[in-house]
C-alpha angles and dihedrals in degrees: 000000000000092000084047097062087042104061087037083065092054092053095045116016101183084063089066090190094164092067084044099054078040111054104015107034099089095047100047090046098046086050091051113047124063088270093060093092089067074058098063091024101138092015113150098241080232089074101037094093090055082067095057086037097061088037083052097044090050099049083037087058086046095047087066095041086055101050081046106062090038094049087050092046090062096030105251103110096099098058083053111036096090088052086049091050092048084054096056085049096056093045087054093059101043091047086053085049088047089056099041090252093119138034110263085239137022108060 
């Protein structure tokens, strides 16, 4: 998978799929497979959101790669890219409410 992720990263650069597979790919394995509640075995129940958080922030990052690649196969990604870039905007904002970076209103 790791040469996967590699090559992936060759074709479509803003995917950076090789730091992915790097840095995210135990983790993410390990929390998702039968064996993934050893992995939160003796987690304050406090934290354990942070877990769900980082796995849903991750899929969250891929969902738009994807649509990416998929919108620039049939050409249509150009009509869409500054909504895309509004959305991205807007992700940005709710994930620094989320962590208490930014007032829940008033941007």
């Amino acid at each position: 998978m790791e040469r996967d992720a590699e090559a992936a990263t060759v074709f479509f650069p803003e995917g950076d799929f090789a730091t992915l597979y790097a840095q995210r790919y135990p983790q993410l394995c390990w929390n998702t497979h039968g064996s993934g509640l050893a992995g939160v075995r003796g987690i304050a129940p406090e934290t354990f959101p942070a877990i769900s958080a980082l796995a849903l922030s991750d899929s969250s990052r891929l969902s738009v790669v994807a649509a990416k690649v998929i919108l620039r196969h049939f050409g249509l990604w150009e009509p869409l890219a500054a909504r895309f870039e509004e959305l991205r905007y807007e992700v940005a904002k709710a994930q620094g409410s989320a962590l208490g970076m930014l007032p829940l209103s008033g941007w």
